[in-house]
N, C-alpha and C positions, 0 to 999 in steps of 0.2 A: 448414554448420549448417542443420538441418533446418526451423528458423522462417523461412528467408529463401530465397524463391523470383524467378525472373526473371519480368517480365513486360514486353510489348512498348509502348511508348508512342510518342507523339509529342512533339518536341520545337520548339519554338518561339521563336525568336531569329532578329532583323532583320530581317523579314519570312517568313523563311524555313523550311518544314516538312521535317523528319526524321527518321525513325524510330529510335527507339535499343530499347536493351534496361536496363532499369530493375533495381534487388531493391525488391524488397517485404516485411513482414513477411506470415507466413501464420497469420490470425487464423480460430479455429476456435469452434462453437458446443459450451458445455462442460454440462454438465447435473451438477444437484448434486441429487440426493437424503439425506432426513435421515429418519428412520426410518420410509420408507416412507409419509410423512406431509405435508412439506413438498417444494415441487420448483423447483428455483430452476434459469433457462436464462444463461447470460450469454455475452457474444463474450471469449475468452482464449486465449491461445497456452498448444498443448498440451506443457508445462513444468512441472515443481516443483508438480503437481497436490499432491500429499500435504502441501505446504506453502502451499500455498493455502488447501485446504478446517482445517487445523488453526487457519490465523489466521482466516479465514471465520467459524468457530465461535467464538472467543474475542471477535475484535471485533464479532460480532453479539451477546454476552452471551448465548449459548448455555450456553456451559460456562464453568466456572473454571478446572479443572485437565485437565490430560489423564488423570486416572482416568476422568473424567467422559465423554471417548469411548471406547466399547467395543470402533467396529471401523469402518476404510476402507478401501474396496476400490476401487481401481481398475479398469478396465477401456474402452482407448483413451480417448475425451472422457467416459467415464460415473463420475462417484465418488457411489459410495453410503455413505453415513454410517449409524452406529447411536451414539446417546447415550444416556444414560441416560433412560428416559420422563418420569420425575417431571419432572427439567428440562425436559423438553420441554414437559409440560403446562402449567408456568406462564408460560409464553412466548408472546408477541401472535405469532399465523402470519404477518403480516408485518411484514416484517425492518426496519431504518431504514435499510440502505447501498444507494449507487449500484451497490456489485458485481451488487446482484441487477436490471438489466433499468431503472435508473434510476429506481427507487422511491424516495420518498423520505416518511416520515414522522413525525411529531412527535415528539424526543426527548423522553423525561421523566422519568427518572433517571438522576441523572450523580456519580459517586463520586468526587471528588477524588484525584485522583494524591496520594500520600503517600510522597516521596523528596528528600535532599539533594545529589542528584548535580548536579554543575557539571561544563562542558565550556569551554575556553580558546576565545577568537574565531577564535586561527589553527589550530587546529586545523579549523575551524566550515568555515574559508575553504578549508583541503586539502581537505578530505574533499568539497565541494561540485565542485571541481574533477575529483578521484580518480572521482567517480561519472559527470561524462561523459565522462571517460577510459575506466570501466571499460565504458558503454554500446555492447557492440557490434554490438547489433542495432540501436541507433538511428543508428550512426554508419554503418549499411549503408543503410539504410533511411528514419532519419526518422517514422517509425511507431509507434513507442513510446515508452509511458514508463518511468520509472528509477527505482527504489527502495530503497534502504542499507539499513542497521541496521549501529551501531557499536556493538561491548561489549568493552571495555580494547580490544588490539590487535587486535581481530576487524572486521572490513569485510565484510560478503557484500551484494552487489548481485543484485537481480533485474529482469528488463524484462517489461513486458507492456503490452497494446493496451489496459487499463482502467489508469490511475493507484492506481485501489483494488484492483484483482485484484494488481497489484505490492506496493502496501503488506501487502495480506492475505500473500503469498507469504515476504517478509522479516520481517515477526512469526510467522509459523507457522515458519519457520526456526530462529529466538530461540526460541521455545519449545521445538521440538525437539531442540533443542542444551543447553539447558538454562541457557540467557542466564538471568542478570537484571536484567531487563525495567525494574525501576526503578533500575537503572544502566548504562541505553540510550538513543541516540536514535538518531532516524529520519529519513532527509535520501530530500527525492523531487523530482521534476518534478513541478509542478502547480498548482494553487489547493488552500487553504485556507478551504475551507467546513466548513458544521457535522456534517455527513455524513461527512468526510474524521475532521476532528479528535474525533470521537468514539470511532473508532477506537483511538485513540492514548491514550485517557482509559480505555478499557475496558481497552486489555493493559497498563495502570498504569506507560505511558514517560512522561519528565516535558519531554520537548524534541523536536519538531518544525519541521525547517528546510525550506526548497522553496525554488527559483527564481522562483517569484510569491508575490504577494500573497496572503494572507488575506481572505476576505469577511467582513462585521461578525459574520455567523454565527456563524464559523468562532472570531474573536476573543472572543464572549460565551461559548462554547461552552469554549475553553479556559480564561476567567477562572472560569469555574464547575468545571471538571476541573481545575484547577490545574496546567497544563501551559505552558508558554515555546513561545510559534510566533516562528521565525525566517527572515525575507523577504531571499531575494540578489534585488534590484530591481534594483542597480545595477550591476554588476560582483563587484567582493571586497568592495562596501561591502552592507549589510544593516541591516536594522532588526529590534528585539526588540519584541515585542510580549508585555505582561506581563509578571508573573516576572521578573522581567531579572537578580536576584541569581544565578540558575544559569547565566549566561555570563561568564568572566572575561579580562577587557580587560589 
C-alpha cells in the first residue's frame, strides 16, 4: 500500500536501545484550488482526492448540489476546482473548517437537519467495531484517522492524517454515489467539536458517532443543526447526546 512507508527508529525497553524498522503513514502537502480564487494548503494522504475535494465543497457550504461544480482536475497533490462564480461570490474567502490549515471561524448560519432516519444501538455498536477492523492503515501504522458513512447496507470507510480530510472524503463519496445523505450516518475517530459537527449539519446527515467525546461546541452546535452525536467513551457502552428519539434500544 502505497500510504505506508518503513522508517528507521529506535526502540526503547528496559533500559535498553535498538534499532527497528517501523511503517508509517506517508502524509503529503495537498493544495486545493477553487476558481483560481481561493487556495487552501493542508497535510492529507494522496487518496480519494476527488472525494475529498466534492465533500470539501459541500461541507464548507460552497455548493449544494453537484451541478453546482463544473470541473476537478487532478493532478498528483494539486486539485483545482471550478464552481459556479455566483456561489463563490457570496461566500466569506475564509472557510470555517479545520481541513484548511486549522482555521477556525465563527459559525453563523446553521440549517437544521430535516430527517426521520433512526439507526438500532447494535447496529451503532457493529459498525463502531467494523470500522477499526476495516482501519488498515491505522492498524499498520497508528497515524491515522477513520472515517464511515453508513447508507442501508452500504459501509465505505476512509483513513486519513486530518480527522476532517476523512470525514470530507466519506461524504464526497455519499454524494458521489448518490447516497441519501439524510438516511446516513457517520461514524469517525475523534472529538466532536463545532468545526467537526458542522459538517455534518451542512451535508444534511442526521447522526454522528465517534470514539470520544463531544466538546460543548460540538453539542450546541448539533442542538441548533438538529443532528444526534453519539460518544463510544466506554467500550460498547455510549452516550446520546440530543435527539436521542433516532437511536433505538
Amino acid at each position: 500500500m502505497k500510504q505506508i512507508m518503513e522508517e528507521k527508529a529506535q526502540n526503547y525497553k528496559n533500559g535498553k536501545i535498538t534499532d527497528v524498522t517501523e511503517n508509517v503513514v506517508k502524509d503529503s502537502t495537498i493544495t486545493l484550488t477553487i476558481n483560481n480564487k481561493i487556495k487552501r494548503s493542508l497535510s492529507a494522504i494522496e487518496d480519494s482526492l476527488k472525494e475529498f475535494a466534492v465533500g470539501y465543497l459541500f461541507n464548507e457550504n460552497m455548493v449544494k448540489t453537484l451541478e453546482d461544480i463544473e470541473k476537478i482536475e487532478i493532478d498528483g497533490n494539486k486539485i483545482n476546482v471550478e464552481i459556479n462564480d455566483t456561489l463563490l461570490k457570496t461566500k466569506e474567502t475564509v472557510l470555517c473548517s479545520d481541513s484548511s490549515g486549522g482555521w477556525r471561524s465563527k459559525i453563523n448560519n446553521i440549517e437544521p437537519v430535516t430527517s426521520n432516519f433512526q439507526v438500532k444501538s447494535d447496529e451503532l455498536i457493529e459498525r463502531i467495531e467494523e470500522l477499526k477492523n476495516n482501519a488498515q492503515i491505522w492498524q499498520a501504522t497508528g497515524g491515522t484517522h477513520v472515517a464511515g458513512i453508513v447508507y442501508k447496507d452500504n459501509f465505505i470507510v476512509k483513513e486519513d492524517v486530518s480527522r476532517h480530510v476523512a470525514v470530507d472524503k466519506v461524504i464526497g463519496y455519499g454524494i458521489l454515489h448518490d447516497y441519501d445523505l439524510s438516511n446516513c450516518y457517520v461514524i469517525y475517530s475523534g472529538r466532536m467539536p463545532a468545526d467537526m459537527v458542522i459538517k455534518i449539519v451542512r451535508a444534511g446527515i442526521p447522526v454522528l458517532a465517534s470514539n470520544a467525546a463531544p466538546a460543548y461546541s460540538g453539542c450546541e452546535t448539533a442542538k441548533k443543526g438538529n443532528v444526534t452525536l453519539v460518544g463510544f467513551l466506554r467500550g460498547q457502552r455510549f452516550n446520546v447526546y440530543n435527539n436521542k428519539n433516532r437511536i433505538i434500544f
